[in-house]
TITOR-420610 format. One record per atom (N, C-alpha, C): atom name; residue number from 1; z negated, x, y negated. Coordinates in steps of 0.1 Angstrom, whole numbers, plus 5000, padded with zeros to 4 digits. Layout:
N
drenkol a:CA, k:NUM, up:Z, east:X, north:Y
...
//
This chain:
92
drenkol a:N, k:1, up:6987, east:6337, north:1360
drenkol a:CA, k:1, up:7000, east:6332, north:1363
drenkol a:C, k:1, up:7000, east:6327, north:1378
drenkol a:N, k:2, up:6993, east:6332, north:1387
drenkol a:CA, k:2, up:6990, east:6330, north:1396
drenkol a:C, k:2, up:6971, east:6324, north:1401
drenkol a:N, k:3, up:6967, east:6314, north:1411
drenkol a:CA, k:3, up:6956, east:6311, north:1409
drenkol a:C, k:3, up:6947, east:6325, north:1418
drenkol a:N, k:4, up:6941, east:6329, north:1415
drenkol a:CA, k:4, up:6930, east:6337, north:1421
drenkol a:C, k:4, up:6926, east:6337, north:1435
drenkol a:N, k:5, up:6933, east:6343, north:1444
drenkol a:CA, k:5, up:6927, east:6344, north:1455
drenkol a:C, k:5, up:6933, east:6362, north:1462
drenkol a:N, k:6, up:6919, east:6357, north:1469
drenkol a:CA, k:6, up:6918, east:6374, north:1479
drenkol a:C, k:6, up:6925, east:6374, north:1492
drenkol a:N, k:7, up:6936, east:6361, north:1498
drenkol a:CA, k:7, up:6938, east:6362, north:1509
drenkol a:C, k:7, up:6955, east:6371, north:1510
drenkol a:N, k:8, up:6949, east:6376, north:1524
drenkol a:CA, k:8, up:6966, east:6389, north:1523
drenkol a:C, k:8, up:6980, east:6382, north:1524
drenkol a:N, k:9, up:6976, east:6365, north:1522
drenkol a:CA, k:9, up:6990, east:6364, north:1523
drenkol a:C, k:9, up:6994, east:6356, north:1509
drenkol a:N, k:10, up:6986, east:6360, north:1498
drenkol a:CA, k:10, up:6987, east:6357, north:1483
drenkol a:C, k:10, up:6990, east:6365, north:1477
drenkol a:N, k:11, up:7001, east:6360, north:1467
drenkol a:CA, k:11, up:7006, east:6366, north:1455
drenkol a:C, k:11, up:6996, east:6367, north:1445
drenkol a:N, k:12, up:6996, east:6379, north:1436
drenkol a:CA, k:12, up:6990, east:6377, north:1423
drenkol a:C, k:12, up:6997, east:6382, north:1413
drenkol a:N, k:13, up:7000, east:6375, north:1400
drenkol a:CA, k:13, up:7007, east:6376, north:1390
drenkol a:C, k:13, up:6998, east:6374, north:1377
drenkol a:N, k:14, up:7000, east:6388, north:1368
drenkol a:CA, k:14, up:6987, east:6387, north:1358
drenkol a:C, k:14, up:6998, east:6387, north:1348
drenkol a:N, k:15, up:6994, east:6383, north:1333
drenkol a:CA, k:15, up:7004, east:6383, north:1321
drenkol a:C, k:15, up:6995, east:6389, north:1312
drenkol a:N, k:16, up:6998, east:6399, north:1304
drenkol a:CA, k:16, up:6990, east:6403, north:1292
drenkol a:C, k:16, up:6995, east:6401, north:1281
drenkol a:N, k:17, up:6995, east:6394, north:1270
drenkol a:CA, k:17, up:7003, east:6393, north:1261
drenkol a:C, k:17, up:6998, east:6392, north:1246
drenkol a:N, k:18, up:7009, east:6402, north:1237
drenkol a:CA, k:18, up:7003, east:6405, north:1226
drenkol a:C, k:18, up:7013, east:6396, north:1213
drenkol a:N, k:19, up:7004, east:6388, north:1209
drenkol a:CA, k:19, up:7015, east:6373, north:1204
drenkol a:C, k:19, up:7016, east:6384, north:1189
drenkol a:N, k:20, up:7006, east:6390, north:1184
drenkol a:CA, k:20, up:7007, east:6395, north:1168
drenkol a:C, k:20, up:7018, east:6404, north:1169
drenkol a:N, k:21, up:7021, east:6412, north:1181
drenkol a:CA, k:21, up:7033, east:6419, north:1183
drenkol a:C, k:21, up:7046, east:6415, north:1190
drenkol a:N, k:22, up:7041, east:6403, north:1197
drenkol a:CA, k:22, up:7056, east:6393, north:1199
drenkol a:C, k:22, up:7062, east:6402, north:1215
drenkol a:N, k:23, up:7054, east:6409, north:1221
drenkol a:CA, k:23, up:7057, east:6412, north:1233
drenkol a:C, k:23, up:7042, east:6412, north:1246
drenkol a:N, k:24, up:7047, east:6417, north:1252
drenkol a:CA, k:24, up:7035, east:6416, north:1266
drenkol a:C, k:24, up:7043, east:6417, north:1276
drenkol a:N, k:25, up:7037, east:6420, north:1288
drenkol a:CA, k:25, up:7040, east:6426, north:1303
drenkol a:C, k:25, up:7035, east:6416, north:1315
drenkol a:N, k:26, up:7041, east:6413, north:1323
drenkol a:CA, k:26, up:7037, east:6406, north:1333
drenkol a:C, k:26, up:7040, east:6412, north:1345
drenkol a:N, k:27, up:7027, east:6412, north:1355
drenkol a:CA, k:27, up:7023, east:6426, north:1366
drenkol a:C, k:27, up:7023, east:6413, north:1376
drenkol a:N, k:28, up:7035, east:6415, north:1390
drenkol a:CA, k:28, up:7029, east:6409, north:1398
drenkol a:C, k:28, up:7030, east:6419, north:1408
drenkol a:N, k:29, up:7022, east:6414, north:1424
drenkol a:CA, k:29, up:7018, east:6421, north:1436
drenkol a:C, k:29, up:7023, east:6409, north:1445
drenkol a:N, k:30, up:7028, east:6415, north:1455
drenkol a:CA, k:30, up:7032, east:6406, north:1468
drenkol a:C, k:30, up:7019, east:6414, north:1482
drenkol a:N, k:31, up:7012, east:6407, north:1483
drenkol a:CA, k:31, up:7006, east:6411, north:1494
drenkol a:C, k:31, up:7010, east:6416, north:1507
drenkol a:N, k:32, up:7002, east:6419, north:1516
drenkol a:CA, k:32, up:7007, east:6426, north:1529
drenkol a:C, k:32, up:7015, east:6413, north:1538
drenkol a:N, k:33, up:7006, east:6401, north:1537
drenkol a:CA, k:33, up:7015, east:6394, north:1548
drenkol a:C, k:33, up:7019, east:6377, north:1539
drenkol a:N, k:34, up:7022, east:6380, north:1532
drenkol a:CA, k:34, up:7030, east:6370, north:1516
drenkol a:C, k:34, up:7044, east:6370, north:1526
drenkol a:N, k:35, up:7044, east:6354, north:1530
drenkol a:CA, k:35, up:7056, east:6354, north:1536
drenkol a:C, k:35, up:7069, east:6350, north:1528
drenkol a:N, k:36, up:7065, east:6347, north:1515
drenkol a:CA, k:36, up:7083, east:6345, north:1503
drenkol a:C, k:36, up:7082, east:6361, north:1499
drenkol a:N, k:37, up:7095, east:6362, north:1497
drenkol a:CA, k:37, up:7097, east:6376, north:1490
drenkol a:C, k:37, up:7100, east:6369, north:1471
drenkol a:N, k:38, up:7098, east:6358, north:1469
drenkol a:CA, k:38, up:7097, east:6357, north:1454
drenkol a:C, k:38, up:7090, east:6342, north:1451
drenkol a:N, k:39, up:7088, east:6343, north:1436
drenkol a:CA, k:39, up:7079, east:6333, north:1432
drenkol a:C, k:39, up:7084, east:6329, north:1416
drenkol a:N, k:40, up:7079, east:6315, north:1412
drenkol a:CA, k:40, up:7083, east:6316, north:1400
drenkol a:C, k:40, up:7070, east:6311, north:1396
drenkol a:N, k:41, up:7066, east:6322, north:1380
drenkol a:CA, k:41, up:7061, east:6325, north:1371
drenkol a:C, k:41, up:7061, east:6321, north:1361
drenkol a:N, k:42, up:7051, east:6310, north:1356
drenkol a:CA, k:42, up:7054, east:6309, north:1344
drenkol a:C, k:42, up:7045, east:6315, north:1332
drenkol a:N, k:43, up:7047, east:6317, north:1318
drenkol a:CA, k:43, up:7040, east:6327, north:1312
drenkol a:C, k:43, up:7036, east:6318, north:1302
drenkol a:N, k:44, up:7026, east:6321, north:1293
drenkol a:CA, k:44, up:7020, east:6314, north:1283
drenkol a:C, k:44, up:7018, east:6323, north:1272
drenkol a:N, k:45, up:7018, east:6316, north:1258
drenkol a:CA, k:45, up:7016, east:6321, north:1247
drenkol a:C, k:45, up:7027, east:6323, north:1239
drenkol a:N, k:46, up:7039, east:6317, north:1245
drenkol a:CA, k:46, up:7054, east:6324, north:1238
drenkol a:C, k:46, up:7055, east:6314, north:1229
drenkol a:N, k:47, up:7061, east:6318, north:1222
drenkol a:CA, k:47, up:7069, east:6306, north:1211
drenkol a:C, k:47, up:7084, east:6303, north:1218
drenkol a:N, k:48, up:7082, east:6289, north:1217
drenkol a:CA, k:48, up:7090, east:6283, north:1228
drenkol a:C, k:48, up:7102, east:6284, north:1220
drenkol a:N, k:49, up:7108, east:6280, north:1207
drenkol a:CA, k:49, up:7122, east:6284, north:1195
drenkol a:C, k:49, up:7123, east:6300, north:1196
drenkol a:N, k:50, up:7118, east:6305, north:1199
drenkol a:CA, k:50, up:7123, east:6326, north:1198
drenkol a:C, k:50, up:7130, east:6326, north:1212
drenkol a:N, k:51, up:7135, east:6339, north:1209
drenkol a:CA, k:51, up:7143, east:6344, north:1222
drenkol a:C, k:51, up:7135, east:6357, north:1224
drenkol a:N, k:52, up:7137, east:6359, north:1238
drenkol a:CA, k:52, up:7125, east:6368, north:1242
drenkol a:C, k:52, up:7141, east:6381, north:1253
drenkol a:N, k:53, up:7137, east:6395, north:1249
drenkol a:CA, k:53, up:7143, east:6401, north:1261
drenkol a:C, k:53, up:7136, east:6405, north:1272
drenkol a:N, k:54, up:7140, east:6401, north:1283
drenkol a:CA, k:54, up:7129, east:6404, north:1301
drenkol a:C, k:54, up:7133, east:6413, north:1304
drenkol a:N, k:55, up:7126, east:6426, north:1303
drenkol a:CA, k:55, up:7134, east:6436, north:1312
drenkol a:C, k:55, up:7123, east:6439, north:1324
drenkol a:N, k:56, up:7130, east:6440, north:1337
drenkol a:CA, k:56, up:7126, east:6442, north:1352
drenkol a:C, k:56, up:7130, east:6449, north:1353
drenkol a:N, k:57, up:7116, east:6461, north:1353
drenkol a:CA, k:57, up:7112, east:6475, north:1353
drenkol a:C, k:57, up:7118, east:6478, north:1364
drenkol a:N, k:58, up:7118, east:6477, north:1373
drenkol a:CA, k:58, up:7122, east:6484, north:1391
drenkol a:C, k:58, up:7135, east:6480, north:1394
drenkol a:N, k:59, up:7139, east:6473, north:1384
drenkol a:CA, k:59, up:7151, east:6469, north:1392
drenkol a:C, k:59, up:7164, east:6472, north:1380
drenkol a:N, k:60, up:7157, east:6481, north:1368
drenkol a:CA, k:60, up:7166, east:6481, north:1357
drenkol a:C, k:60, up:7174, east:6469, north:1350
drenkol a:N, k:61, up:7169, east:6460, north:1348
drenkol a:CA, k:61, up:7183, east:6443, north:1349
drenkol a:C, k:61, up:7171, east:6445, north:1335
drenkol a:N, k:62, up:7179, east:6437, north:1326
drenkol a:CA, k:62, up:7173, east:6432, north:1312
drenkol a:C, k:62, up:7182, east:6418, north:1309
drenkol a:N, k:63, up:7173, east:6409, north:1308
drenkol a:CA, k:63, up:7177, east:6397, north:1298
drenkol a:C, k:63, up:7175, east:6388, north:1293
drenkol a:N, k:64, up:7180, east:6377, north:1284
drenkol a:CA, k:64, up:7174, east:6374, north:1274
drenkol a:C, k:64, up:7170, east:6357, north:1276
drenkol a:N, k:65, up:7158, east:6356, north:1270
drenkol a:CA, k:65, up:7154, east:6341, north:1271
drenkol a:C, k:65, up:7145, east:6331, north:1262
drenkol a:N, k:66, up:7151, east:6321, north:1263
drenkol a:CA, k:66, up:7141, east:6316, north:1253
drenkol a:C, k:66, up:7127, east:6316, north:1255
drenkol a:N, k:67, up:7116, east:6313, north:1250
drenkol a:CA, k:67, up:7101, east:6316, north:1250
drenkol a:C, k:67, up:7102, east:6299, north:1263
drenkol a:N, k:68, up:7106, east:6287, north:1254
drenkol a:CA, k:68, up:7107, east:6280, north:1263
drenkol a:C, k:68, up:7111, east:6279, north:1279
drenkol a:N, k:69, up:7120, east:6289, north:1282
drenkol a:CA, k:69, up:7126, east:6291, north:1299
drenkol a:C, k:69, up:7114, east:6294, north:1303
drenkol a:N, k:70, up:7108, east:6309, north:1299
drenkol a:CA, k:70, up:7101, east:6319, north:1303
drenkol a:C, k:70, up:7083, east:6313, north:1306
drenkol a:N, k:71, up:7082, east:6303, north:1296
drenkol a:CA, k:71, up:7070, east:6293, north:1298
drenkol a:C, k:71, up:7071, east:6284, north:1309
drenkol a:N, k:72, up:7082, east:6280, north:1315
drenkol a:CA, k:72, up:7089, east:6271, north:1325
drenkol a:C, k:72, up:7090, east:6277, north:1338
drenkol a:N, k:73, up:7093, east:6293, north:1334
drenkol a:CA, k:73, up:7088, east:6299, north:1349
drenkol a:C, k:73, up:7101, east:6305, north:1349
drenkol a:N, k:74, up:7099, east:6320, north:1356
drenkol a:CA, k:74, up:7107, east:6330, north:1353
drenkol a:C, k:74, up:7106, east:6338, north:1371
drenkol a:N, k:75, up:7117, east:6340, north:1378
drenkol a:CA, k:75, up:7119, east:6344, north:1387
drenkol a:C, k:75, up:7114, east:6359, north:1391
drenkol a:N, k:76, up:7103, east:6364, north:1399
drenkol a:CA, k:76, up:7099, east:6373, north:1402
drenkol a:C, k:76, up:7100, east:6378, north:1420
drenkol a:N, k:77, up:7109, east:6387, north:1419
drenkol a:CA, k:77, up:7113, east:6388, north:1432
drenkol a:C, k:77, up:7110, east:6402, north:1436
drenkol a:N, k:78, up:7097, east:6404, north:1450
drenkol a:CA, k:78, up:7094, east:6417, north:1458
drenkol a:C, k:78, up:7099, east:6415, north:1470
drenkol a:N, k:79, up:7108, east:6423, north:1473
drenkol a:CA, k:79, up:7119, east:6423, north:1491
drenkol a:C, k:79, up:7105, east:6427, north:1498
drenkol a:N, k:80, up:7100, east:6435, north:1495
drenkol a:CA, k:80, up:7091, east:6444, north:1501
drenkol a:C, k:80, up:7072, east:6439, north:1501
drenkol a:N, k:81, up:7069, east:6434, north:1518
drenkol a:CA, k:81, up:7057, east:6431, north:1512
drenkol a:C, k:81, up:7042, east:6443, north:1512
drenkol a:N, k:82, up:7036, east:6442, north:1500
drenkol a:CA, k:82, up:7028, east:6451, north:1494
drenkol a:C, k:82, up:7036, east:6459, north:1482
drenkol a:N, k:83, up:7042, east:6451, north:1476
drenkol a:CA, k:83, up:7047, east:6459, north:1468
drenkol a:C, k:83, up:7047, east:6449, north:1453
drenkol a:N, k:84, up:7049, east:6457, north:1439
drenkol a:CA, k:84, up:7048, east:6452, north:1425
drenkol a:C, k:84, up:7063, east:6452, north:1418
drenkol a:N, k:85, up:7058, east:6448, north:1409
drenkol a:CA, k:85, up:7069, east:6445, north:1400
drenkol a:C, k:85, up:7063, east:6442, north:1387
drenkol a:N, k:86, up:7071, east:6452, north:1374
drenkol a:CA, k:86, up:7064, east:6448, north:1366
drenkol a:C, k:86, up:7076, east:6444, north:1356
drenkol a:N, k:87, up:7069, east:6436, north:1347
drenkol a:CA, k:87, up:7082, east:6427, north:1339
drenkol a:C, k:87, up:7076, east:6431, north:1323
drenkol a:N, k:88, up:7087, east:6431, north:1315
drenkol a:CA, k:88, up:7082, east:6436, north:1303
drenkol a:C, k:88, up:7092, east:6425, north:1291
drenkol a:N, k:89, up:7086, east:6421, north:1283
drenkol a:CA, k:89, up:7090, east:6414, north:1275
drenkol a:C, k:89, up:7087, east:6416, north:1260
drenkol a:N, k:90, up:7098, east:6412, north:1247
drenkol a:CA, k:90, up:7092, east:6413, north:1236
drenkol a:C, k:90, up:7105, east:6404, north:1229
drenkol a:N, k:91, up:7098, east:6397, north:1219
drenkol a:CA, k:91, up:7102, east:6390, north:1207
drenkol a:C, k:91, up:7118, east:6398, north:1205
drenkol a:N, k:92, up:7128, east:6388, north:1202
drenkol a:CA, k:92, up:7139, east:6392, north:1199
drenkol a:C, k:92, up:7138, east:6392, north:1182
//
């Protein structure tokens, strides 16, 4: 989701996703000195016609989106730098 680098002022954003079960998790990290506190994400593998529910583990909020939004890029916000956020998704 994010491109690969080791520098402390880079984001990294992984996606795992399980298409035969129509859900998957997306893990991101805000480094120590990452000067946005958010990023947008886009995820691959969705079917772009389904609606997908996003629930943002840390922050309790759940909602719903099409496969298409969430391929377009999906708002991931850490206040805090060195810190994660994990996003959870599945097939509606």
């Amino acid at each position: 989701m994010t491109e690969y680098s080791t520098s402390d002022d880079a984001w990294a954003a992984l996606q795992w996703n399980r298409p035969e079960h129509g859900d998957g998790i997306l893990l991101a990290f805000r480094r120590d000195k990452a000067a946005e506190a958010k990023i947008l994400a886009a995820s691959h593998g969705l079917d772009p016609e389904a609606d997908y529910e996003i629930s943002y583990e840390d922050y309790g909020l759940t909602l719903v989106k099409s496969g298409s939004e969430i391929m377009s890029g999906i708002e991931i916000k850490i206040p805090d730098p060195r810190g994660s956020l994990l996003v959870k998704y599945r097939r509606r």
